[in-house]
FIVOMAR-832151 format. One line per 3 residues: their letters; for each residue y, z, x of N, C-alpha, C. Coordinates in steps of 0.02 Angstrom, whole numbers, plus 32768, in hexadecimal, padded with zeros to 4 digits. Layout:
N
a	Y/Z/X/Y/Z/X/Y/Z/X  ...;
***
This chain:
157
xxx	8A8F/4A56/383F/8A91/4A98/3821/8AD2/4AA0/37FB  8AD3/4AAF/37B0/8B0B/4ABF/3799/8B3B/4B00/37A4  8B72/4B09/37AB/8B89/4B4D/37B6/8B9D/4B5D/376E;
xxx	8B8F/4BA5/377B/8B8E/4BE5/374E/8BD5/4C06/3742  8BED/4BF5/371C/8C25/4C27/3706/8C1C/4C7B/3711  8C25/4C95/3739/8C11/4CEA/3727/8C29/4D00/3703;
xxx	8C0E/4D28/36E1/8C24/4D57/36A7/8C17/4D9B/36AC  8C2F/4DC9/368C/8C0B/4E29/3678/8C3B/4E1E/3639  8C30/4E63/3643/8C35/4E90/35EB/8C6D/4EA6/3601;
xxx	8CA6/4EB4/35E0/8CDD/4ECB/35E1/8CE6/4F0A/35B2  8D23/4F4D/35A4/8D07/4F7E/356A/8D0A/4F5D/3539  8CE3/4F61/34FF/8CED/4F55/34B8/8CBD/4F41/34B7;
xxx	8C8D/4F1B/34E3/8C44/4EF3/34E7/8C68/4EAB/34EA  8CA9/4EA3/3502/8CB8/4E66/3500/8C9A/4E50/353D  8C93/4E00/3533/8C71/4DD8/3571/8C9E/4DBE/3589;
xxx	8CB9/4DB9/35E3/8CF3/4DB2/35E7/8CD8/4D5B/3614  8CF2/4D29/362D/8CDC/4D03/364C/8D1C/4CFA/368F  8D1E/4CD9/36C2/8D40/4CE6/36E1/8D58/4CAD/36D3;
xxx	8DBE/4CB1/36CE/8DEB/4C7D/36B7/8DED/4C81/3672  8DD3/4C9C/3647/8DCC/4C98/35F6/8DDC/4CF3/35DC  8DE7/4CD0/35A6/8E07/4D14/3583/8DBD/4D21/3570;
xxx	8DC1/4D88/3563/8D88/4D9A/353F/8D74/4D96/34FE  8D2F/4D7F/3503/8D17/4D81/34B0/8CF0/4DB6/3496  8CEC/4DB8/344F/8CD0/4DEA/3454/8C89/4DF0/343A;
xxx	8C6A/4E23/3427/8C33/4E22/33FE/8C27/4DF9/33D7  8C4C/4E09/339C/8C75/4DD5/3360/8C61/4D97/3369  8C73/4D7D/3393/8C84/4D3C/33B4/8C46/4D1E/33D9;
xxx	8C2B/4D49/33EC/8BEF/4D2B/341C/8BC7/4D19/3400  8BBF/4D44/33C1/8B7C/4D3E/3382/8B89/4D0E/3363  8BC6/4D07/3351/8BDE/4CD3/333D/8BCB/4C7D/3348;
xxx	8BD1/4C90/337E/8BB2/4C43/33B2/8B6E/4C48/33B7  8B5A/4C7F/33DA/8B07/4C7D/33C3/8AED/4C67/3376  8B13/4C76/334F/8AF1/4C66/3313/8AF5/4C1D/330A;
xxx	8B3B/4BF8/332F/8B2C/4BA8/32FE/8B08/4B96/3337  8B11/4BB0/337D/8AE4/4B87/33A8/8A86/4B95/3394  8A74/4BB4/3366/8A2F/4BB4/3358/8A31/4B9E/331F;
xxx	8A73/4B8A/32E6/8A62/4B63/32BA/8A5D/4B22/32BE  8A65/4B1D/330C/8A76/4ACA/3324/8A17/4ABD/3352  89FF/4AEC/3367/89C6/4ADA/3373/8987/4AE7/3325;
xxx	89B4/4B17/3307/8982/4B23/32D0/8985/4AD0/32AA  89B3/4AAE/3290/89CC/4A60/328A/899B/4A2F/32B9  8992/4A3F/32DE/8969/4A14/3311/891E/4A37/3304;
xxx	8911/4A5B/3300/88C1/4A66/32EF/88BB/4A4D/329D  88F9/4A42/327D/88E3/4A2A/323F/88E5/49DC/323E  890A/49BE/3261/8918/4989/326B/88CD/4962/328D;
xxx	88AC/498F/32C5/8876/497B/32D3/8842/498A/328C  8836/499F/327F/880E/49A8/3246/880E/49A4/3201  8845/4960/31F5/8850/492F/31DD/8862/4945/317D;
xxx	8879/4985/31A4/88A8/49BF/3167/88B4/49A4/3127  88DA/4948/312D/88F3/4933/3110/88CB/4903/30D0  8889/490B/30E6/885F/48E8/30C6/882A/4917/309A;
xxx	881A/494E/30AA/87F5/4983/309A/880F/49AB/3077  884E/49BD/3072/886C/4A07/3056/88A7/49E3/3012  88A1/49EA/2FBA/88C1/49CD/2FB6/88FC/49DC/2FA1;
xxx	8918/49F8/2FB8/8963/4A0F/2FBD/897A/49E1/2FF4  8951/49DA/3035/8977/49C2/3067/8978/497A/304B  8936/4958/3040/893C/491A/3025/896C/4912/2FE4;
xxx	8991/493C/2FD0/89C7/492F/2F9D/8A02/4924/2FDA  8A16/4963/2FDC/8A51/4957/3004/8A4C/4911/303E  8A14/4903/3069/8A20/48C8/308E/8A22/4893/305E;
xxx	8A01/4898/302E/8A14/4855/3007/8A4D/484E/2FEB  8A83/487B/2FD8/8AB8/486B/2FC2/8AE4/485D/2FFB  8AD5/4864/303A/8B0B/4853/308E/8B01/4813/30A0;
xxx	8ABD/47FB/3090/8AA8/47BD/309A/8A5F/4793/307B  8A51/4756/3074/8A12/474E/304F/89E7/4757/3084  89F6/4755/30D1/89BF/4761/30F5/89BB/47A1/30ED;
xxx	8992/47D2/30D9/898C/4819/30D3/898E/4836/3113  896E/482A/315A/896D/482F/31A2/89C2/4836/31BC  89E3/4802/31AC/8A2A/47E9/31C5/8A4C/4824/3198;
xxx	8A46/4841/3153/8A78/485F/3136/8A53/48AA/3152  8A1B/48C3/3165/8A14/4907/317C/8A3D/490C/31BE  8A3C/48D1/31EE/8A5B/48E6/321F/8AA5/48E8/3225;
xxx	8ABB/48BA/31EF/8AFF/48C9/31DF/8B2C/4912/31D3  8AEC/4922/3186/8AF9/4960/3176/8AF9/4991/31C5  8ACE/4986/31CB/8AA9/49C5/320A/8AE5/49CA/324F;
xxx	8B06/498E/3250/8B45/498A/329B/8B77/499E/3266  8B7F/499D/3233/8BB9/49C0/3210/8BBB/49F0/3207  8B84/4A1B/31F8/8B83/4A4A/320B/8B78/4A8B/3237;
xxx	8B76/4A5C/326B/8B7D/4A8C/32A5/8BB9/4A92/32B5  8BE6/4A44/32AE/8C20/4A41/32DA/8C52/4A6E/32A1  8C57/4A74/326B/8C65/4AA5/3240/8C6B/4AE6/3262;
xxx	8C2B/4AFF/326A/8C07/4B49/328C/8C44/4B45/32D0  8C46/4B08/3301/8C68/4AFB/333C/8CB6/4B05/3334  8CCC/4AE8/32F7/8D07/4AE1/32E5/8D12/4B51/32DA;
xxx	8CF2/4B53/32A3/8D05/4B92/328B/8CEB/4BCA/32D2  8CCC/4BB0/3305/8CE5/4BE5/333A/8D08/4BE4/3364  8D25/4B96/3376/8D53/4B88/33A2/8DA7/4BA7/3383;
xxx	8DA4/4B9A/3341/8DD5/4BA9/3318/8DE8/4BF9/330A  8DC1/4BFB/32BF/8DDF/4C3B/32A9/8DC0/4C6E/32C5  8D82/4C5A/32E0/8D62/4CA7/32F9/8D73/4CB2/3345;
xxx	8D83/4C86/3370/8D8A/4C83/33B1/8DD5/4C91/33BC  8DFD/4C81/338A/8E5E/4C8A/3391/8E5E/4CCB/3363  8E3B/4CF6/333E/8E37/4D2E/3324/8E62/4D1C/32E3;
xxx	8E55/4CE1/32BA/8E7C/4CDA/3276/8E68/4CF0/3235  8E99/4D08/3210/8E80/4D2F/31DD/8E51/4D0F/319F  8E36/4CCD/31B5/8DFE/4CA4/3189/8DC8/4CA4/31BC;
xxx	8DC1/4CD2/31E9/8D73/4CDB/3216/8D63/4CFF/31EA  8D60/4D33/31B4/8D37/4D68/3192/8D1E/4D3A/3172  8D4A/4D1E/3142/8D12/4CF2/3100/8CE0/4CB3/3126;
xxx	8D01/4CA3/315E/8CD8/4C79/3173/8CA1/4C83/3191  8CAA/4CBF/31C6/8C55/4CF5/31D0/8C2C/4D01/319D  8C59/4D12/315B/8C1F/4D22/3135/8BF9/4CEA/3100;
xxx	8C0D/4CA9/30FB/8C0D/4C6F/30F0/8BBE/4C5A/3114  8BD9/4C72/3158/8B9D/4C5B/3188/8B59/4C8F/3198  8B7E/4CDF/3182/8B42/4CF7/3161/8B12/4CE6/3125;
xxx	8B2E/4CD1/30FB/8B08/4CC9/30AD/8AF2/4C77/30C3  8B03/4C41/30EC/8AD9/4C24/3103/8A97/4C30/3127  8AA6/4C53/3159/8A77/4C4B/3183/8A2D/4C97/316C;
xxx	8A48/4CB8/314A/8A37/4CEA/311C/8A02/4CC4/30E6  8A1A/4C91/30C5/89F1/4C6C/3096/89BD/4C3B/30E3  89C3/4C20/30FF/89A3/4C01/313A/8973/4C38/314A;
xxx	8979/4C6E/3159/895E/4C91/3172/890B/4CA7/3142  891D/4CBD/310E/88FB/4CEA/30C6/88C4/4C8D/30BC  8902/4C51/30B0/88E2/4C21/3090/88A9/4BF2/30A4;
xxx	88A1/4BF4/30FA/887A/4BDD/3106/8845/4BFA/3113  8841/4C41/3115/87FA/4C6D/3122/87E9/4C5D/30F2  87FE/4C74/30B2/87E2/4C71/306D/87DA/4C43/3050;
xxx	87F3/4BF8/3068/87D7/4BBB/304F/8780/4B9E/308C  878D/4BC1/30CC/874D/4BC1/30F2/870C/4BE4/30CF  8711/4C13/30C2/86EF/4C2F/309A/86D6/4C26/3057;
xxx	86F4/4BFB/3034/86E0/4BE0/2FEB/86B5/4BA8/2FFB  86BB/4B92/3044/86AA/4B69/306F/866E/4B62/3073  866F/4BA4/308E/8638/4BC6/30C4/861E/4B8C/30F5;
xxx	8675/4B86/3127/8669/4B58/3151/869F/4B53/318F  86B0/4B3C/31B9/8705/4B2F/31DD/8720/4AFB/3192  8759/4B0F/31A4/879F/4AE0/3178/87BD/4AD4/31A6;
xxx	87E1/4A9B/31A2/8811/4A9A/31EC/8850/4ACE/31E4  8861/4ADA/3200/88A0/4B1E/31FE/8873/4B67/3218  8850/4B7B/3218/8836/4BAE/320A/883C/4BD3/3251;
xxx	8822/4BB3/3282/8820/4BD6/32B5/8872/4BE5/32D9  8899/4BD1/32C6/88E8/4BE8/32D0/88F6/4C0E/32A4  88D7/4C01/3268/8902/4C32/3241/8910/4C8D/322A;
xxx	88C6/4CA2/325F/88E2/4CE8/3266/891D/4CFD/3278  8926/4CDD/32BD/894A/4CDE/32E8/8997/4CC6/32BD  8999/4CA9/3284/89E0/4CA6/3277/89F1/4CE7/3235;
xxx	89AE/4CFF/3230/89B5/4D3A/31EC/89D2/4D65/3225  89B6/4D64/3260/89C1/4DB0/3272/8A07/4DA3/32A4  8A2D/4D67/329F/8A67/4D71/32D0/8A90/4D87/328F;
xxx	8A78/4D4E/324E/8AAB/4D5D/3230/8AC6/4DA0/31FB  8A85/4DC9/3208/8A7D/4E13/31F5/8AB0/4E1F/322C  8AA1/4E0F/3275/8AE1/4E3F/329A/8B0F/4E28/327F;
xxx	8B2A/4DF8/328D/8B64/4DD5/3271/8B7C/4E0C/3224  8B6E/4E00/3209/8B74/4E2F/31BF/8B82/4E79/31D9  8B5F/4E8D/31E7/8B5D/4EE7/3212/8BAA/4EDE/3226;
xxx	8BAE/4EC7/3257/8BFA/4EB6/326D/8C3C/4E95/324C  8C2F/4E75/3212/8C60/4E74/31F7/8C66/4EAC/31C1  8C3A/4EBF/31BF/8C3A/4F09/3189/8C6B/4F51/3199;
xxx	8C54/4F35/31EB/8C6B/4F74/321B/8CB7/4F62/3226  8CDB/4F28/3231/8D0C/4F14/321D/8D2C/4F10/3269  8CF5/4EDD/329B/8CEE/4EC1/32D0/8D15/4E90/32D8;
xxx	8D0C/4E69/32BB/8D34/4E1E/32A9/8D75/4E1E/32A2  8DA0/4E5C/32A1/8DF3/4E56/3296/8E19/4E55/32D6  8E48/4E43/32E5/8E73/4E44/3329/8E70/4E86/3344;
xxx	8E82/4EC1/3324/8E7C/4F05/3341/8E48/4F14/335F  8E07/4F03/333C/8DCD/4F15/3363/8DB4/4EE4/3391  8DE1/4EBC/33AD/8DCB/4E92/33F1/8DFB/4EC3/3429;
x	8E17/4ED2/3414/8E62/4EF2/3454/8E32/4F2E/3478;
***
C-alpha cells in the first residue's frame, strides 16, 4: 500500500501538503493542465496522431524521419516544458509565469476548439478528442485566473 501525503485547503483555496509550502489555485491548474496535456499526448500517441493529422505528421517529420519517434519526442518535450514551467516560474512565483500561463492557454485553447472541430468534419473519433474538453475547460480556468490576476506573488500570500 502506498502512503498518502495528507493534504486540505488552506485560506486562499491554497492546497497545503504536509512538509511543503502552499500552492495555490494558480498553481494547481497549472499542473492539472500539463498533467492532462501529458495524457491528452498519450491518447494521441495511441491513436497514431502522427500519421493521420497533417500538421502532426509535419512537425514529427521534421524531429525525425521516423514520424512515430519524432511525435514522441515532440510530445516528452513538451510536457517536460509544461514540468519545467511549473516547477519553475509558476511554482517559485516568477514574473515570466504570466506569459507563460498564457502561452499554455492559447495552446491548450487551440487543442481544445481543434480537435472537436476536426472530429466533426470527421464525423468520427480523431485521436485527441476525448481529452480535449477537458484541456479547453482547465485552460478557460486557467485564463479566468490570470485575468483575475491570481498568478502574482500578492495573490498567493
Amino acid at each position: 500500500m502506498a502512503w498518502v501525503r495528507p493534504t486540505h485547503l488552506a485560506a486562499g483555496g491554497r492546497v497545503r501538503s504536509a512538509g511543503a509550502s502552499p500552492m495555490t489555485r494558480f498553481q494547481s491548474s497549472f499542473l492539472a493542465l500539463v498533467t492532462v496535456q501529458a495524457a491528452h499526448s498519450v491518447e494521441e500517441y495511441v491513436g497514431h496522431l502522427y500519421d493521420v493529422f497533417p500538421p502532426a505528421r509535419f512537425v514529427s517529420g521534421l524531429i525525425s524521419h521516423d514520424r512515430e519517434r519524432g511525435f514522441v519526442i515532440a510530445n516528452v518535450a513538451l510536457v517536460t516544458f509544461g514540468l519545467y514551467c511549473f516547477l519553475g516560474p509558476v511554482r517559485r512565483q516568477w514574473p515570466s509565469a504570466v506569459p507563460l500561463a498564457w502561452l499554455w492557454v492559447v495552446i491548450e485553447l487551440a487543442n481544445g476548439i481543434g480537435h472537436p472541430l476536426w472530429s466533426l468534419a470527421r464525423l468520427r473519433y480523431t485521436p485527441g478528442v476525448a481529452t480535449a474538453p477537458l484541456l479547453f475547460a482547465l485552460a478557460l480556468y486557467l485564463a479566468q485566473q490570470l485575468m483575475a490576476g491570481r498568478a502574482s506573488p500578492s495573490a498567493a500570500a
